[in-house]
N, C-alpha and C positions, 0 to 999 in steps of 0.2 A: 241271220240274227243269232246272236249267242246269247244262252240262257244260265241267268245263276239261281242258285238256292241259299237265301241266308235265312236262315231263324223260319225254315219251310215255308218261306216266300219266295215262290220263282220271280226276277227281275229280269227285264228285258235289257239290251247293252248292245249301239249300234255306233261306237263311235267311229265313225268312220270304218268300222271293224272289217267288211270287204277288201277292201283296199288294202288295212294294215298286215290284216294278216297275209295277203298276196305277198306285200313284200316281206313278211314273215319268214314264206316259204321260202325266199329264195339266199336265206343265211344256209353260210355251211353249214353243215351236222355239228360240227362243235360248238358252236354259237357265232357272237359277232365277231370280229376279227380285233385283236386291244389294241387299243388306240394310246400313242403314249404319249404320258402326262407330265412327262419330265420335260423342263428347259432342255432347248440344244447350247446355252449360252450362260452366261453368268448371269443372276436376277438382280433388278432394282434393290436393293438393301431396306426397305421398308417391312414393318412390320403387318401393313395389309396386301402386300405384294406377295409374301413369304403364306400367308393365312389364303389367301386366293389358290394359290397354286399347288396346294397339299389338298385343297379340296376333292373329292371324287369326280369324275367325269359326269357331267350330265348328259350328255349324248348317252353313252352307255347304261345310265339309270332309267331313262325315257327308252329306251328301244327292251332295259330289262322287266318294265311296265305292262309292254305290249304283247311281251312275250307270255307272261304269265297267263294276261286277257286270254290269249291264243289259245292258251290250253285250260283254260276254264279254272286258273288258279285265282279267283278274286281279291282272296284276304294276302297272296305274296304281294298281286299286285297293288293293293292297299299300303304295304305296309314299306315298298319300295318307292311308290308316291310319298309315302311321308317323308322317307328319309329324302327325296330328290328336294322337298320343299325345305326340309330344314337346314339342309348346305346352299341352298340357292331362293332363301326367302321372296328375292325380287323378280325369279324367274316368271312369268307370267302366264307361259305356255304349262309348267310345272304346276302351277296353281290351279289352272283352269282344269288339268285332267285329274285331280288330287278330290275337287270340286264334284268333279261327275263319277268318282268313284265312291265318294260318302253317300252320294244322292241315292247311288243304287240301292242302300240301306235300306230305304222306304219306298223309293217308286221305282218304275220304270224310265230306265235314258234312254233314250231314241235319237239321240242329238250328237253331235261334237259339243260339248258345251251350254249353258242355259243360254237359249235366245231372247235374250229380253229387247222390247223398242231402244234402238239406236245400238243394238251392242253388233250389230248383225256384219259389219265391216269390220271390226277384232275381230270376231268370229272367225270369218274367212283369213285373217290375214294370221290368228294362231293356228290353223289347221293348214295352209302353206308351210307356215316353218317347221310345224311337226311333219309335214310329207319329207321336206329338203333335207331335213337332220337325219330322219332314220334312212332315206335312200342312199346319204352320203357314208353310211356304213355300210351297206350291200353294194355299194359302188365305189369300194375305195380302188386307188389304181393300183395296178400290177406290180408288186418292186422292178419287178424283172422289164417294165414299162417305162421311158421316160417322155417328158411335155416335148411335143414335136418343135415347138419355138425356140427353146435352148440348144443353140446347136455346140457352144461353148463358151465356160468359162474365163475370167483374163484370170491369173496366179493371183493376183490382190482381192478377188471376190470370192468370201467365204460361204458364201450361201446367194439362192436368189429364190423369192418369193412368185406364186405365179398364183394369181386368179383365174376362177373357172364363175362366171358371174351363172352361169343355166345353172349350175350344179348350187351355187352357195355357199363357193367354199374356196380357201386358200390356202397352198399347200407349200409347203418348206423342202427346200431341196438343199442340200450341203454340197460343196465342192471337195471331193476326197480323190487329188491327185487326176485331177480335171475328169473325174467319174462324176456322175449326179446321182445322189443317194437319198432318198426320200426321209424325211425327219417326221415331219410330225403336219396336221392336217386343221385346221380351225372355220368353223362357221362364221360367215358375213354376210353381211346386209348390204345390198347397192342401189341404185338411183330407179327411184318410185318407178320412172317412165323405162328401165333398161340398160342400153346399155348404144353405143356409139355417137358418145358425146359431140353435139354439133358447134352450141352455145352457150354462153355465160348462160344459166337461169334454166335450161330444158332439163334438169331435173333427170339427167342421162352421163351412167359411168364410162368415162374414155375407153376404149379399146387401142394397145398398143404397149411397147417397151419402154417402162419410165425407169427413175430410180429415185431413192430415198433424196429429200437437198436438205433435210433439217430433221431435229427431234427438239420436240415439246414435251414439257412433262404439265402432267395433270395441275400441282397450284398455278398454273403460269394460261389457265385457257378457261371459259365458263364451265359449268358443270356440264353445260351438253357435251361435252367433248370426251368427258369420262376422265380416265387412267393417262390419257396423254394424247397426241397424236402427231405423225410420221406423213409430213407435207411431201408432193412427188411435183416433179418437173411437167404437170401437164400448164399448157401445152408444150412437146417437145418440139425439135425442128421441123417434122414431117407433118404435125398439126397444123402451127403456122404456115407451110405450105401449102396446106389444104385449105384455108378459108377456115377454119378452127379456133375459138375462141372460149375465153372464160378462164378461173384459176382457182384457188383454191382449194383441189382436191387434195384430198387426206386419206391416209387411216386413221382412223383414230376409234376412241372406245363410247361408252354409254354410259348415259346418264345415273345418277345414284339413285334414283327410286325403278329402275330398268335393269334385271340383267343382261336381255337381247333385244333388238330390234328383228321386225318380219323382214323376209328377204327383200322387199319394194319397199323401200322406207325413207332413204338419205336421198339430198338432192345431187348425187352422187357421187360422195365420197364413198368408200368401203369404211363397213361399220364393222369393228370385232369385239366379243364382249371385254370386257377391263381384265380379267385372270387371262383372256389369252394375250390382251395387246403385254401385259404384262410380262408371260413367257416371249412373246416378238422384240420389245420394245428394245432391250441391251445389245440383242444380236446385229442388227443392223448396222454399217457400215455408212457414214455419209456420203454421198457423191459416188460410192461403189456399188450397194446391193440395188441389182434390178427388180423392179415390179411388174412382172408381166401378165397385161390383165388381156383375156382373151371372151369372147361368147362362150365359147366353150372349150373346153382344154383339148386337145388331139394327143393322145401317151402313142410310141409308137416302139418299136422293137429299138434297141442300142446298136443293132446291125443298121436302121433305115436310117437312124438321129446321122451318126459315124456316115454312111454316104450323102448326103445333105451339107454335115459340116466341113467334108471333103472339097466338095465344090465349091462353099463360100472361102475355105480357106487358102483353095490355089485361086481365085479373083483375085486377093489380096494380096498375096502373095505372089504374082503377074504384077501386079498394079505395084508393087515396090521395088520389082527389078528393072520395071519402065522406068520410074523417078530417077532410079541409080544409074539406068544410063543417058540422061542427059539428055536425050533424041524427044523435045519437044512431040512430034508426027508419034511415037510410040506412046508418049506418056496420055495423049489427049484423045488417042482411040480409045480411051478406056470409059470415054466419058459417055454419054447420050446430050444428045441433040437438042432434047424439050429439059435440060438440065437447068435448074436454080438453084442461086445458094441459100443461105438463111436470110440472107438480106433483098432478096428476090432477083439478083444479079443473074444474067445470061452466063453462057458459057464463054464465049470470048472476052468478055468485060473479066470475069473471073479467075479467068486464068492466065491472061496476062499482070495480074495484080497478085497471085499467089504462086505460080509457076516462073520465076523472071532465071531462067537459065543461065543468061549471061553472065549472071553474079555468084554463079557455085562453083566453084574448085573442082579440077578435076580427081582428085584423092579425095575427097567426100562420099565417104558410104552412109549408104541409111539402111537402119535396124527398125526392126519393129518387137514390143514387147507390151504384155499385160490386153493379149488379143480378144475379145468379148463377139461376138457374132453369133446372132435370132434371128432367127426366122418369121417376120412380122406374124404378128397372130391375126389366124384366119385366111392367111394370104400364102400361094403357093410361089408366087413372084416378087416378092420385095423381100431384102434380108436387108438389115442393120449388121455393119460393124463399129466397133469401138477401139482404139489401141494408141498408144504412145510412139510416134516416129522421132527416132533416135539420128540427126545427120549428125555424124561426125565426120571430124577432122583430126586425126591422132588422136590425142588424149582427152579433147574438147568435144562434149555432145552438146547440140542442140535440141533441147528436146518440146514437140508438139501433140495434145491432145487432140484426137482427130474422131472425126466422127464417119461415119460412109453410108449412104441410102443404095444400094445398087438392086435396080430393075429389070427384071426377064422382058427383052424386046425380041420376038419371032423365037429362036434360038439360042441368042447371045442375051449374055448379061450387062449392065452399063449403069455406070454413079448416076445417079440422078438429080441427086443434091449430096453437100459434104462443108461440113465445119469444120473451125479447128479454136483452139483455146492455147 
């Protein structure tokens, strides 16, 4: 228990205070690590877009709250409370601890908060978000780290977004000359019940590789929706093939009397507050920037990503010098046996309908270009690719967006399902 003296009144001060200061302990010697506040993209032109985003970090205000606590500074952390509430009046977590620091005034807190009848589920659901917020500073990843599922970039995708649903948080990755370079990191809310969306209605955030299909801006959607919100392709092909149902998901932001929602909240769309959907909202690309929402993120060395995306990239690259030679018997060992397409077609009905050899010219090469291939999250056997196959004939391309699911069977890898647009 930590003890203050105001006005030689010792006050008692238990919020949470074990716990916070543990993970206290485990900030470098310099402090937290800065987190940055700047757009990676050009901003919505708004004048409360503009006013949002000049604002101070509240992560950073709330962990420099704690810190004070830590070391028995009351009145900094009083006086840092204040400023956290007066840039983020709607914050509610921000309030509630602002609340228990004036109390100390006069009595003793012993609490996270006043437990009054019926409050006692906020309670618990603002002492979650203050755990996820300040651990997601003590747990930022590695630069030198990147998301095990990105194994690469296609040239057209400037950025890809990746949820971490255990941790709280979604992190921005830029594409700099097919490097992944970590930008910037923002706190989210996902679906009450978790996370491996089954059904329309389970109140559960998909797990998998989606991508942006639309932008919404804020007049154009109720107030719950906040600042805007950034609709994704669930279900994707590999959902529908699973028995997978339901739509709707989003990002999107928060309400006007709200500045965050607790991490169990949405019925699982991803919730971001309005100042950060606002820094996300312009950068995204339609039909390009991937979403990739995992349980939990896997960061691993750029030595392990680089042999991982070695291997999916000669699949793919096998699998296009089979097409190119015309040899039916070469082209269809690539496939697996228990394969569907989106349309739940077997493999012979499918590939006689998309594969028809007799009709290709023998001078017909095919290209591939704008290559995307993840490593399904969670899964050490299934990769997604994505890319543009190019048949040409002299100066005439044909060109097909194609999708690829290839599955690890014993030792070998094989499509298991594959679209094209």
């Amino acid at each position: 228990m930590f003890c203050y003296r105001l006005s030689k009144r010792p006050v008692a001060f238990t919020i949470e205070c074990v716990l916070f200061a543990g993970l206290l302990c485990l900030l470098p010697a310099g402090g937290v690590w800065a987190k940055s506040s700047r757009s990676h993209t050009r901003q919505p032109v708004t004048a409360a877009a503009v006013a949002d985003i000049n604002r101070p970090d509240p992560d950073l205000l709330l962990i420099a709250v704690y810190k004070d606590l830590a070391a028995n500074h009351l009145s900094r952390a009083q006086a840092k409370a204040d400023a956290l509430v007066e840039a983020y009046p709607n914050f509610r977590l921000g309030q509630l601890i602002r609340g228990d620091l004036l109390l100390m005034h006069t009595q003793s807190v012993t609490t996270f908060g006043p437990v009054l009848p019926g409050s006692e589920e906020k309670i618990k659901n603002l002492r979650e978000e203050a755990i996820v917020r300040m651990k997601s500073l003590i747990d930022r990843p590695d630069p030198e780290l990147v998301p095990r599922s990105i194994l690469q970039l296609g040239q057209g995708q400037k950025y890809a977004l990746v949820v971490d649903a255990k941790r709280s948080r979604l992190y921005v990755y830029a594409n700099q000359a097919g490097q992944l370079k970590f930008v910037a990191d923002y706190y989210v809310s996902q679906g009450k019940l978790g996370t491996n969306k089954l059904r329309a209605g389970d109140q559960k955030t998909p797990i998998g590789v989606y991508y942006i299909t639309s932008r919404l801006s804020g007049p154009r959607l109720p107030d719950f929706y906040g600042a805007g919100a950034l609709p994704i392709n669930y279900p994707n092909d590999w959902d529908r093939l699973n028995g997978r149902s339901g739509s709707g998901i989003w990002l999107h932001g928060t309400p006007s009397d709200s500045y965050s929602r607790p991490p169990l909240s949405s019925d699982g769309c991803v919730v971001l507050t309005n100042p950060d959907l606002y820094k996300l909202y312009a950068s995204v690309e339609i039909g390009k920037t991937p979403v990739v929402i995992s349980d939990q993120v896997e960061f691993v060395s750029k030595k392990k990503r680089d042999n991982d995306r070695n291997i999916a990239a000669k699949l793919v690259e096998t699998w296009r010098r089979d097409v190119e030679s015309r040899n039916p018997a070469r082209l269809i060992s690539n496939y697996s046996a228990q394969f569907k397409s989106e349309n739940g077609e077997k493999l012979a009905t499918w590939f006689a309908k998309h594969r028809p050899f007799t009709t290709v010219a023998r001078d017909v090469s095919f290209k591939l270009r704008d290559i995307s291939l993840f490593l399904y999250p969670g899964r050490d056997d299934l990769i997604v690719g994505t890319f543009t196959e190019d048949a040409q004939n002299g100066k005439k391309k044909n060109p097909a967006h194609r999708r690829q699911y290839w599955a690890k069977e014993g030792t070998q890898w094989k499509i298991i399902s594959e679209s094209a647009q």
